[in-house]
N, C-alpha and C positions, 0 to 999 in steps of 0.2 A: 496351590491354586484351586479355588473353590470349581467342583464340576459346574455346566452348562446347567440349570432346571426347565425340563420339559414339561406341562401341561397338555393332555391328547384327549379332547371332548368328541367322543365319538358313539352313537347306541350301538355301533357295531364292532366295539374297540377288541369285543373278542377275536375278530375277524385279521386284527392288526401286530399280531404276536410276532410274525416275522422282523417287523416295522421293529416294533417296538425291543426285539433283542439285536438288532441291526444297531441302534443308536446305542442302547446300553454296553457292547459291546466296542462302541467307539468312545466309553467312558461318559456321555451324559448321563443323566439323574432325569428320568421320568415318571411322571404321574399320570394317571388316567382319571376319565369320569366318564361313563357313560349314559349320563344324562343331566342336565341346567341343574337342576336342586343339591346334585352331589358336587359338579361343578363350582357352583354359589359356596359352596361348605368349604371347600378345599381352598379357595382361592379369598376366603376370608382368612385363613390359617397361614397361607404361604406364599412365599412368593415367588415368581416367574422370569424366566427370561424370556422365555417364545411359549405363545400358546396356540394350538392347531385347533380350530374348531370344525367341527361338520356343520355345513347349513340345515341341510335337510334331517330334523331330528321332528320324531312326534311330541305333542304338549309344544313348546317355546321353540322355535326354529333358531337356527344360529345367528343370522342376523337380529331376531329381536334381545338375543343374548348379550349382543355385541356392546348392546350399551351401558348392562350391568357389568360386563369385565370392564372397557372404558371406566366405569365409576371407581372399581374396584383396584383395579392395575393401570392408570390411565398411561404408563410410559412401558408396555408390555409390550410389545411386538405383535398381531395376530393374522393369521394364517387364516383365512375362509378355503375349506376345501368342502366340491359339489361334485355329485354325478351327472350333473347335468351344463353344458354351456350354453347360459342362460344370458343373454343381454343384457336384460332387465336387474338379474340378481347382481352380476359382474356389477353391473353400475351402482349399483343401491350400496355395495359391498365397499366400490370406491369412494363413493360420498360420506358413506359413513367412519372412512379414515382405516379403513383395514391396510395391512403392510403388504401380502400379498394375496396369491390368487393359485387355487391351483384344482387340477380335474382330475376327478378320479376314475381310472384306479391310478393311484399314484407309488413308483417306484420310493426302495431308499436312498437310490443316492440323491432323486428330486428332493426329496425333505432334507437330504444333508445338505444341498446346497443352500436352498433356502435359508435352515440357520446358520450357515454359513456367512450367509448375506444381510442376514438381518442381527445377528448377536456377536458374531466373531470376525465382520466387516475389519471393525476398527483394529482390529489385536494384528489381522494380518498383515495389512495395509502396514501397521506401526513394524512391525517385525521385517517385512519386506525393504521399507526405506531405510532402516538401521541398516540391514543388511548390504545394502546398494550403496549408503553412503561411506561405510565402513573399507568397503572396495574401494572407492573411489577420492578416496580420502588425501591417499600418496599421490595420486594423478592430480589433483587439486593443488597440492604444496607444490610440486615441481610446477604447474603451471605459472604459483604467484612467483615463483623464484626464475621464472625464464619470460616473465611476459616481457616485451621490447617495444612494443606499439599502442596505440589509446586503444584500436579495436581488441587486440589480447585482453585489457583491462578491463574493457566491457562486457567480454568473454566471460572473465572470472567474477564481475558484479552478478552478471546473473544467474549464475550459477550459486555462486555464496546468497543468493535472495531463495532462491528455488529451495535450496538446500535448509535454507533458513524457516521456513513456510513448511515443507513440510515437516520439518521435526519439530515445530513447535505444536504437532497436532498429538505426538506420542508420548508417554509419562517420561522419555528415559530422560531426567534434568544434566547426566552428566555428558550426552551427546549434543543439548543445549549449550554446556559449556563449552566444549570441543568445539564449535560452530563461532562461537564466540572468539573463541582464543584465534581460531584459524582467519576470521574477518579482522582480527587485529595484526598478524600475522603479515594479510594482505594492503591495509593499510599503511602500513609502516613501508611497506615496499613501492604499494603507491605514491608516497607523499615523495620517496627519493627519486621515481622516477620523474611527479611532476615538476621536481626542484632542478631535477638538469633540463628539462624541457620547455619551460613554459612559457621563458623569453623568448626561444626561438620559434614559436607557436604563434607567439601573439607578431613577431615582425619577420612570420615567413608570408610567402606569394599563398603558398599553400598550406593549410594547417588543419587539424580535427573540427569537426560539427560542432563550432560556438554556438551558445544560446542566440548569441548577435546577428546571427545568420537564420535563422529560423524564417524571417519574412522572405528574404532572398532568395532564399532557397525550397521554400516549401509552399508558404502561404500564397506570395505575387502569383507562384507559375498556376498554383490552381485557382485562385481568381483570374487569370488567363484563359482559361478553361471553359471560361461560364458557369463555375461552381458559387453558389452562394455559401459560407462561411460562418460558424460561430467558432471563435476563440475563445477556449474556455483557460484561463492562469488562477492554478489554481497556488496561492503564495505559500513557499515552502514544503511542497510536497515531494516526498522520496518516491522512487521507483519501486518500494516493496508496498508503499501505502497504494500506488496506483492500480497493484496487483490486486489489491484488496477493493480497492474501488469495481475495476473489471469484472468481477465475478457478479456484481450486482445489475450492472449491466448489459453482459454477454447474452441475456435472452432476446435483446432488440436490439443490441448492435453489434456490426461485423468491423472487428480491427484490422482496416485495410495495410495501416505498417502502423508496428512500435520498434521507435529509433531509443538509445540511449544517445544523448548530446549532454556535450561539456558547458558546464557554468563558466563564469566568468571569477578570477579572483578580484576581492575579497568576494565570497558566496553571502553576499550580504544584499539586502531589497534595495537598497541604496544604489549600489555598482549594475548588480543583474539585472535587475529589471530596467532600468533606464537605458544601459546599455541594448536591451533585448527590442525595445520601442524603437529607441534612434536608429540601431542596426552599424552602429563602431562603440569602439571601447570607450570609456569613461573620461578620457584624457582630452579627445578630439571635439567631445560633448562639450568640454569647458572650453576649449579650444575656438570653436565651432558657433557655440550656442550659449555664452555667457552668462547671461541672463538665466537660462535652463537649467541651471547647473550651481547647488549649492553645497559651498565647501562644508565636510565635520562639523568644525569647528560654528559654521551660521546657526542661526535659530530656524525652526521651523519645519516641515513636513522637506524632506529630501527627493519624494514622487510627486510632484503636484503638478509636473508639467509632464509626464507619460503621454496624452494623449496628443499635446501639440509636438513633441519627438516625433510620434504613428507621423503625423501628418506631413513631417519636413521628413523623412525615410521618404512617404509615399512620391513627394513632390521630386526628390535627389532621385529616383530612380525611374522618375516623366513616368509616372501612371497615375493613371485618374480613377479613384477607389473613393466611394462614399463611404463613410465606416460612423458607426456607433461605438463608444466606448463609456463604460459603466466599470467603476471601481464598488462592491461588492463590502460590506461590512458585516449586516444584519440583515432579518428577517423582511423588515420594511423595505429594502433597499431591492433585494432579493423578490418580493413580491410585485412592486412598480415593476420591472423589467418582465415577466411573467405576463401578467396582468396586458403588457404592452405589445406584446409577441408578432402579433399580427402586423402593427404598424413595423417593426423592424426589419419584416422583409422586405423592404424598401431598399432596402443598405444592401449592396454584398458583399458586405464586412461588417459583425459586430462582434466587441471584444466584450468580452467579462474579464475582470479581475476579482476574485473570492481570495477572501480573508483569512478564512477562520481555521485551518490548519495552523498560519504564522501565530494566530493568538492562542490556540490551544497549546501550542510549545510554550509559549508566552506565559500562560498560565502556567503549566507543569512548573515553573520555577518560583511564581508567586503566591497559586491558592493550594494549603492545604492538600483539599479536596480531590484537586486534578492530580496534584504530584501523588496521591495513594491512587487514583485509577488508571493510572499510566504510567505505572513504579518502572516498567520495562520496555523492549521494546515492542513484544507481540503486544501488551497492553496499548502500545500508543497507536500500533495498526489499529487493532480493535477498536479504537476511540474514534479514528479516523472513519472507520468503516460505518459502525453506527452513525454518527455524526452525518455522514452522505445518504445514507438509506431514508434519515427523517428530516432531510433537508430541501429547500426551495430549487437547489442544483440538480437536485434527480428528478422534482417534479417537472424542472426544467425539460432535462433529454427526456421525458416522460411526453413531454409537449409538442418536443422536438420532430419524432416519429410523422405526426402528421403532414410534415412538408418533406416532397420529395426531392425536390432540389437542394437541400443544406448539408454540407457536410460538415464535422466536427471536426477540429484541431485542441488536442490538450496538451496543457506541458505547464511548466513551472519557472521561477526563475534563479532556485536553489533546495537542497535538501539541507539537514540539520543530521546531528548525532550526540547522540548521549553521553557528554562531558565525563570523567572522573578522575583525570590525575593533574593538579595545579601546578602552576609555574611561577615562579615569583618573576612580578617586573617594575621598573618604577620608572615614573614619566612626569612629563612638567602637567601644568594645569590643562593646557590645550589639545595634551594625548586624549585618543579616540576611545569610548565605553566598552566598544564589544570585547566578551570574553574570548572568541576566536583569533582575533586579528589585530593589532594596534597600529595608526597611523601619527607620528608625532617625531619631534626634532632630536629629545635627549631620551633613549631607549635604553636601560640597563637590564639584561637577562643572564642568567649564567648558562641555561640551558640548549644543545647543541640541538635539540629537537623543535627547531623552527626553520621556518623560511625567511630569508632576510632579503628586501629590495632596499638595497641605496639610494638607488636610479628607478623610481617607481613611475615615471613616464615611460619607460622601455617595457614595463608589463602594461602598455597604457593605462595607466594611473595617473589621476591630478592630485598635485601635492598643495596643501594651506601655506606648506611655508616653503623655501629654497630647498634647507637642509634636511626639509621632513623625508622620516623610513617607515615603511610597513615591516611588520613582521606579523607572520602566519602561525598558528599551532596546526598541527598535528596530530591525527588520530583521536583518543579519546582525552587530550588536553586540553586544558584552559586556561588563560592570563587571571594572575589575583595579586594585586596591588599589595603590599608589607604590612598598611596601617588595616588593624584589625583584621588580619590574615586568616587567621583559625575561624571565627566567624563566617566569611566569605567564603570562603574555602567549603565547609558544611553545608552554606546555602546553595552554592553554586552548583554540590558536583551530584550527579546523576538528574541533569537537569536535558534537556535539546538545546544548544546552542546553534549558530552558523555564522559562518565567516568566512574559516578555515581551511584544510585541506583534510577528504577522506575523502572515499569512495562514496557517503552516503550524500555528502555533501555537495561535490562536483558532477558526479553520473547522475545527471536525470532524465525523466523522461519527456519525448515527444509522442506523441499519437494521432494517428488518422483514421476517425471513426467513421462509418455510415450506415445509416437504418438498415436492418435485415429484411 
């Protein structure tokens, strides 16, 4: 491993010997210059990891120095150190982008720590979580293998995201694997638990935090309140991408609670979210609301009546809530709502539905382009995170601040996961597209690694035909029809789907924001 390179610009570096065999002694590699000109010379020749300058030097002061190393080393780390605390310099010193600050006389372990902080941050931090996770590793496996409840399982999601997060900040690729393996691990254990449970979930008195329950339970009681409301659904978002959302946020706002709540199956926009509007499962929706309600098999946009669901929920549960509701595509769409801000404080309820997560998976499987910048999964955080920082949604909460009465609610109405092992299955004409999940009368699979409903009314489901069955994949599976197999197969895998059953899929988030 290559030493540390120090740079020490000082006219009194004679004065700094102690300093200076203190650090070499702890094995970095130092250079000196005791004045800009020699400085200038050495720092065209070589390069840096931390450089200490003194401010106060005759001829060029350190600060007017600052801008030639800048030119020269412009991702150098730089260190202003003064005999004097100076206000004025401190500041000038911070606008001009320096790293730190420091008054002299200045000890050695002050300057170890420093480049500690500024060059060897990253190494420790990465050596420390290897470390901790490496511990924790066995504690983790016995967990997936003894969880018994939803909340254990939520337990272990986020833990396996946390886990996930930070070791994709460190080189070591084969503790990326290990993380891998142990989420598939967990799934596989998940998909069995949900398979004996989920009937009795969906027709007990009492059951885990459906997405269906979200108004019931969270949104009515704090319009109850006299809290004014943005609902922000953001479609298909996972609980590691929200992680990654949060961090862009957390300087203006305070996350009063983050819930993990259960999707609904199939984890498809179709089931979730209409179910999530109406507030019962999909079955009672056809049942219920006929008209509202179009089978697979119809033509046509399967959400198009989301906001009259809101309304007949509001009405079935005798509250009286004006609400605005705006489904979210593009930029244009995104900017009317914006632009309108003021007039929607009227409402004290307005929803948003945002899009463009669901198409950017969408994409991952059609353009090129997307499926190389989101080949993984940090890449697809990554894409998600960009994606919000230069978007109408953050100029939104950016807007938001200014009113003190709004509080925020985020959540989703499924996540997705990165497909790679097929399954062959074959079905009449009328069987359902998605790769996750199939709904249809004559289902032939050989594989034990599904979920089978006969009876898809008893997981409230509505069926197109009598005899029709769902089946579910599992973990990193997906459904690929016989004719031109190998083909599909190729296209399909390492792609986001949803439908199905994972942890990435089912566990999502709820959130309750408020301006700091």
């Amino acid at each position: 491993m290559k030493p540390i390179k120090i740079l020490w610009i000082d006219d009194e570096i004679d004065l700094l010997n102690l300093h200076l065999k203190f650090l070499e002694a702890k094995g970095y590699q130092v250079e000196t210059a005791s004045n800009t000109i020699d400085a200038e010379d050495v720092l065209k020749n070589q390069d840096f990891d931390i450089i200490f300058l003194d401010e106060n030097m005759p001829g060029m002061t350190g600060l007017n120095f600052l801008s030639k190393i800048q030119q020269l080393q412009p991702f150098t780390p730089v260190v202003m150190i003064t005999k004097v605390e100076d206000e004025r310099i401190m500041e000038e010193a911070i606008g001009s982008k320096i790293s730190d600050y420091l008054i002299k006389p200045v000890n050695p372990k002050q300057i170890l720590l420093v480049i500690k902080k500024h060059v060897q941050r990253k190494t420790i931090i990465s050596e420390k979580t290897i470390e901790s996770y490496r511990k924790n590793f066995s504690f983790l496996a016995m967990d997936i293998l003894n969880a018994k409840d939803i909340n254990a399982w939520i337990r272990i999601y986020k833990q396996l995201v946390d886990w996930e997060l930070e070791l994709q900040n460190t080189s070591q690729s084969d503790l990326i694997e290990i993380i891998e393996s142990q989420k598939e691990d967990a799934n596989n254990e998940f998909a069995k638990f949900v398979k004996s449970n989920y009937l009795d979930w969906v027709n007990a008195s009492t059951s885990p935090f459906f997405l269906k329950d979200v108004f019931r339970r969270r949104i009515f009681p704090t319009l109850q309140e006299g809290k004014k409301i943005f609902l922000i659904v953001i479609d298909n978002l996972r609980y590691d991408q929200w992680k990654m959302l949060q961090l862009l946020i957390k300087d203006d706002y305070k996350t009063l609670k983050e819930e993990i709540i259960l999707s609904i199956l199939p984890t498809a926009t179709q089931y979730a979210r209409n179910a999530f509007f109406a507030g019962i499962f999909p079955v009672y929706i056809k049942k219920q609301y006929p008209k509202l309600w179009k089978d697979e098999v119809e033509s046509g946009n399967k959400n198009d009546f989301e906001d009259e669901l809101l309304r007949l929920q509001i009405a079935k549960e005798s509250k009286k809530i004006d609400f605005n509701y705006y489904k979210i595509f593009n930029e244009s769409h995104s900017k009317k709502v914006i632009d309108n801000l003021a007039s929607l404080q009227n409402k004290s309820l307005n929803v948003l539905v945002f899009n463009f997560v669901d198409m950017l998976s969408h994409a991952k499987t059609s353009v090129q382009m997307v499926k190389e910048l989101a080949k993984d999964e940090a890449a697809y955080r990554s894409l998600t995170q960009i994606w919000f920082e230069h978007s109408y949604l953050n100029t939104l909460f950016k807007r938001l601040k200014a009113y003190d009465d709004v509080e925020i609610f985020l959540t989703t109405d499924h996540g997705s996961i990165l497909v790679k092992n097929p399954i062959k299955i074959v079905g009449d004409r009328e069987t359902s597209t998605n790769l996750r999940y199939k709904q249809g009368k004559n289902l032939n699979f050989k594989s034990k690694k599904v979920f089978i409903l006969n009876k898809p009314q008893e997981a409230g489901l509505p069926v197109s035909h009598l005899t029709a069955m769902y089946v579910f994949a599992q973990g990193r599976d997906f459904f690929v029809y016989p004719n031109n197999y190998s083909y599909f197969v190729n296209y399909y895998r390492d792609t986001f789907q949803h439908g199905g059953i994972s942890l990435e899929e089912m566990l999502i988030p709820l959130v309750h924001l408020v301006k700091k």
